[in-house]
N, C-alpha and C positions, 0 to 999 in steps of 0.2 A: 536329394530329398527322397525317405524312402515311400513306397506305394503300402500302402498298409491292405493288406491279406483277408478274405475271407476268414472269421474270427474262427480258430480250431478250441481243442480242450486247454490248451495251453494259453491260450490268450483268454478263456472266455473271463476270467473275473471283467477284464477290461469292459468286454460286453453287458458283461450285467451293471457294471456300475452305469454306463450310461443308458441302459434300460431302465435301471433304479433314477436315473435322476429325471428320465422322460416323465415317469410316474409321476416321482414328486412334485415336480411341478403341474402338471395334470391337476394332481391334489391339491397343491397349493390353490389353481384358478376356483377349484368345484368349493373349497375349504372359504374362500376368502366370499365368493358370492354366499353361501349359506349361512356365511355371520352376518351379512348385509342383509340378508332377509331375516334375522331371526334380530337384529338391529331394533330398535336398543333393548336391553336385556337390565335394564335397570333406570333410576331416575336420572335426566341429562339436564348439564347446567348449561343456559345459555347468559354468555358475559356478556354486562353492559359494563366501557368501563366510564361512565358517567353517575350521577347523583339521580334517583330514582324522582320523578315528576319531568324531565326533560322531552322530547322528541324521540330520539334515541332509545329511550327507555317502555316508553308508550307505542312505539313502532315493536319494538320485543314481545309486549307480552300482549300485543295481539297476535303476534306469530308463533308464541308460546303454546297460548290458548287452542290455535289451533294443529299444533303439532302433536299437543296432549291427545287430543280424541284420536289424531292417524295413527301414533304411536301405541294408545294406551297405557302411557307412562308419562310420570310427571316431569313436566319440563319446566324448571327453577328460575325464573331471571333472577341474576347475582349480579348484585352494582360491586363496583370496585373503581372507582373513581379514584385521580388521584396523578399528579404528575403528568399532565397535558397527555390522559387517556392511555399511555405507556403502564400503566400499573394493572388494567384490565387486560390488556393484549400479552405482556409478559405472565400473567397467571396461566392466558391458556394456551402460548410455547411452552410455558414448563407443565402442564396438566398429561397424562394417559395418552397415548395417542391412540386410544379405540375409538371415539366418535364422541364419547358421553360428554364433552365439554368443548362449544364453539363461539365465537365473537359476532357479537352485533357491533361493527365501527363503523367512523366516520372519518372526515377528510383528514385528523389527523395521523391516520393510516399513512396517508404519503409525505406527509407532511411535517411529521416528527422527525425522522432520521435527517432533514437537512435544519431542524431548528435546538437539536439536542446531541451533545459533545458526544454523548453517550448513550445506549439504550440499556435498559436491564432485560433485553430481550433481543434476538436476532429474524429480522425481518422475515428472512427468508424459513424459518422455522412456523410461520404463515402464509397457508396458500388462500388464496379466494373462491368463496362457494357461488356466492349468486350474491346481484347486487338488487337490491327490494326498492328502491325507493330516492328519488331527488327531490330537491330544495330550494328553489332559487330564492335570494337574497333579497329582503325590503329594505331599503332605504327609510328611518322612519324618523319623524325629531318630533320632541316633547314642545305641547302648545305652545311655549314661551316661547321657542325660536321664532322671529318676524321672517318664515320663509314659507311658501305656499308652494314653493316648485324648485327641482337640483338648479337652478341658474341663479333664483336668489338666495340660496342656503350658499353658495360657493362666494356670493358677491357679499354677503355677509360675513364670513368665515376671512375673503379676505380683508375687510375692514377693519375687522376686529378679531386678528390673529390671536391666537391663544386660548381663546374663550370657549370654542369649541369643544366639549368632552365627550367621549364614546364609550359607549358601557360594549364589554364582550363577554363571555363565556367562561373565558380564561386565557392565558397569554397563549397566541397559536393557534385558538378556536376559529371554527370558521368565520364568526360572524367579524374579531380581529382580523382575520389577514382581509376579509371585506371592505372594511376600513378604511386599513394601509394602504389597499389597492388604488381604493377611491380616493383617499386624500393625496397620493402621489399623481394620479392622472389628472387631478384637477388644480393641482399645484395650491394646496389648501395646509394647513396645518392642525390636527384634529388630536386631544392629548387622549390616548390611549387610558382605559379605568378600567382594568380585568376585575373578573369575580370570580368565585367559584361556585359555576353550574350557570347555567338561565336563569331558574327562581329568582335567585340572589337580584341579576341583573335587570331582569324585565322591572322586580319591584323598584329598585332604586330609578333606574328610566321613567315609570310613571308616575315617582314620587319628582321627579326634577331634580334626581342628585344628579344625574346626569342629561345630557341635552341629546344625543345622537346615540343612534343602536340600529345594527341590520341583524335583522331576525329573517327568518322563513313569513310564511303567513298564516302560522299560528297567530300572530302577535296582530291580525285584522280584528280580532273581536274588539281590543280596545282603543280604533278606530273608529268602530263602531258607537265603542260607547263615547268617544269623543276627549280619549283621554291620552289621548298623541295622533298624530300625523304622517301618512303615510305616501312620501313623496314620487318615490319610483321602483321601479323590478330590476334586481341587475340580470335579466336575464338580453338574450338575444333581441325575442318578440314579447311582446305580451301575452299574460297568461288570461288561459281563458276563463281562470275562478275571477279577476277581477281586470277582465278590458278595457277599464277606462284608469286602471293604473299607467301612465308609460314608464318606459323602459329608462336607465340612465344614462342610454348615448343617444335618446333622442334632444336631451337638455341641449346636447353640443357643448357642453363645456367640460364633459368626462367622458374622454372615449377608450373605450375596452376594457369597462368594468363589465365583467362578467364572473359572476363566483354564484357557487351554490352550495348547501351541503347534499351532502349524499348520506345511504346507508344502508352497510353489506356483511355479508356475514364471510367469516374466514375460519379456519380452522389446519389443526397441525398438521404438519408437511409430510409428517408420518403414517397420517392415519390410513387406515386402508382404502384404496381407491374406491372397491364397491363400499363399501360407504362413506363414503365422498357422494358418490354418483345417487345414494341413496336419498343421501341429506338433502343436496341441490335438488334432486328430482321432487323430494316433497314439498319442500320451498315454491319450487317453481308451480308447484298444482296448488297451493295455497294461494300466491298473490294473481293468479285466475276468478279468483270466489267474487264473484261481485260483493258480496258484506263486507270482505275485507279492503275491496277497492274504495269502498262508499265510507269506511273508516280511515282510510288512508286519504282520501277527500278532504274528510273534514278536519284533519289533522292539518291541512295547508300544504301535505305532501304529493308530488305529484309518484303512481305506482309505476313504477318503472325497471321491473327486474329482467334482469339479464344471466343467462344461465354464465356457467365460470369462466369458461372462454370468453365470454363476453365481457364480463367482470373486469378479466384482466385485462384485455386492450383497451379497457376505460380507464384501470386505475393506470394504464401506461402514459397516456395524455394527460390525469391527473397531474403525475408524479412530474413531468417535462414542465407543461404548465406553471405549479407554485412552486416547484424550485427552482425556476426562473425567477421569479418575483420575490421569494424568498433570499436568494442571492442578494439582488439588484437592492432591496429596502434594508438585508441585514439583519432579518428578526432574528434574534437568537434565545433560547431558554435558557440552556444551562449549559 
């Protein structure tokens, strides 16, 4: 091996080129933060890819609203629904990778790639910014069912196998693989009724096209008014918007239903780190605002962001999580 020499006239190109590339890179770090500050330089769209009235959607353009005033630029919500959420997420793999276009998703984030042969988009061409917000899951049946609690809905359900229907989302949706969860742990039989969006589904649930739906708690208002039934939390504990819900492993006849939705924002795996770090950082000083916690309250959501690091080791548990059950029940889309 030879000892390389104090650089003479003879060698010095050698030297300059890696003077010149210490430079550039220099450049590059001072280059790459000054676009992050002068970020965004134009209007930014952020993707929902669901049907605009949803949760998802209504979680966006509060956080639109307030990214508009920090930014002083207009921040777009673009629904692109379509193809169990896969059609919003593939727009903004294939979008600029500058910043100006990022995703508000949900649990079909991890949850698509083991229920679709295919994607029109490559996962990893989505990195995770900051996670905003959870969901746990209500248990709810339309007045007609003779059930007042999960132990008689289960001893009903098995009496009279079949009769059972469940409105979701759409095939794959959270409040679906809810369901599946629960009718498999409770050894029940419940026929699956996808729609496309909530709207569709919460209407036909209070109209009694169909009998069973796990919604968030959103769907407490029309409890309220007395126009379905809200039997239990799939969460761990009880939540503290409504303590005297319990949970559905207190029933004892369904244990380890736990599901929730979620919902986080991602963006392409290209884009420049300092903004990256710019986006999460304003995210993260936004869901601090108590206005916006107190909207995210009454939305039935609980505010829960998690800067991107954190993001990820949750969507990692996600991902283990429902594509275990995924597996095991066989849901498939396409």
């Amino acid at each position: 091996m030879k000892c390389e020499k104090t650089p003479n006239f003879q060698n010095e190109s050698t030297f300059i080129t890696r003077r010149d590339a210490l430079v550039m890179t220099t450049w590059a770090l001072v280059s790459s933060t000054a676009i992050a500050q002068d970020f965004p330089q134009k209007s930014v769209q952020l993707v929902v890819p669901y049907l605009p009235g949803g949760l998802t959607d209504n979680i966006a353009r509060i956080y639109a609203n307030s990214l508009k005033d920090k930014w002083s630029q207009a921040v777009v919500v673009d629904n692109k629904p379509g193809a169990g959420a896969t059609l919003g997420a593939a727009a903004v793999a294939r979008a600029n990778p500058d910043g100006h276009t990022f995703l508000l998703g949900s649990v079909g984030m991890v949850t698509n790639p083991f229920m679709f042969k295919t994607l029109p988009y490559k996962p990893l061409d989505l990195v995770p910014l900051a996670l905003a917000a959870t969901a746990p899951n209500v248990l709810y049946v339309h007045p007609s069912v003779p059930a007042k609690n999960v132990k008689e809905l289960v001893d009903y359900a098995k009496k009279n196998p079949g009769v059972l229907t469940c409105a979701s989302a759409g095939q794959g949706s959270s409040p679906h693989l809810a369901a599946a969860l629960f009718a498999a742990k409770a050894g029940i039989e419940v026929l699956h009724v996808p729609y496309k969006g909530t709207a569709q589904a919460i209407t036909d649930f209070i109209g009694g096209q169909v009998k069973v739906y796990f919604d968030t708690m959103q769907s407490m208002q029309y409890v309220k008014e007395g126009k379905i039934r809200a039997l239990a939390v799939t969460a761990e504990k009880r939540l503290a918007q409504a303590p005297d819900l319990p949970t559905v492993e207190e029933s004892g006849v369904a244990s380890g239903v736990f599901s929730s939705s979620w919902f986080g924002y991602f963006i392409h795996a290209r884009t420049p780190i300092a903004i990256q770090k710019r986006i999460e950082q304003n995210l993260m000083a936004i869901s601090q605002d108590k206005d916006i916690q107190q909207k995210m309250a009454s939305m039935g959501v609980i505010p829960s962001m998690l800067d991107a690091a954190g993001f990820d080791a949750f969507l990692k548990k996600e991902t283990e999580k429902w594509g275990e059950v995924i597996r095991n029940l066989n849901i498939q889309i396409g």
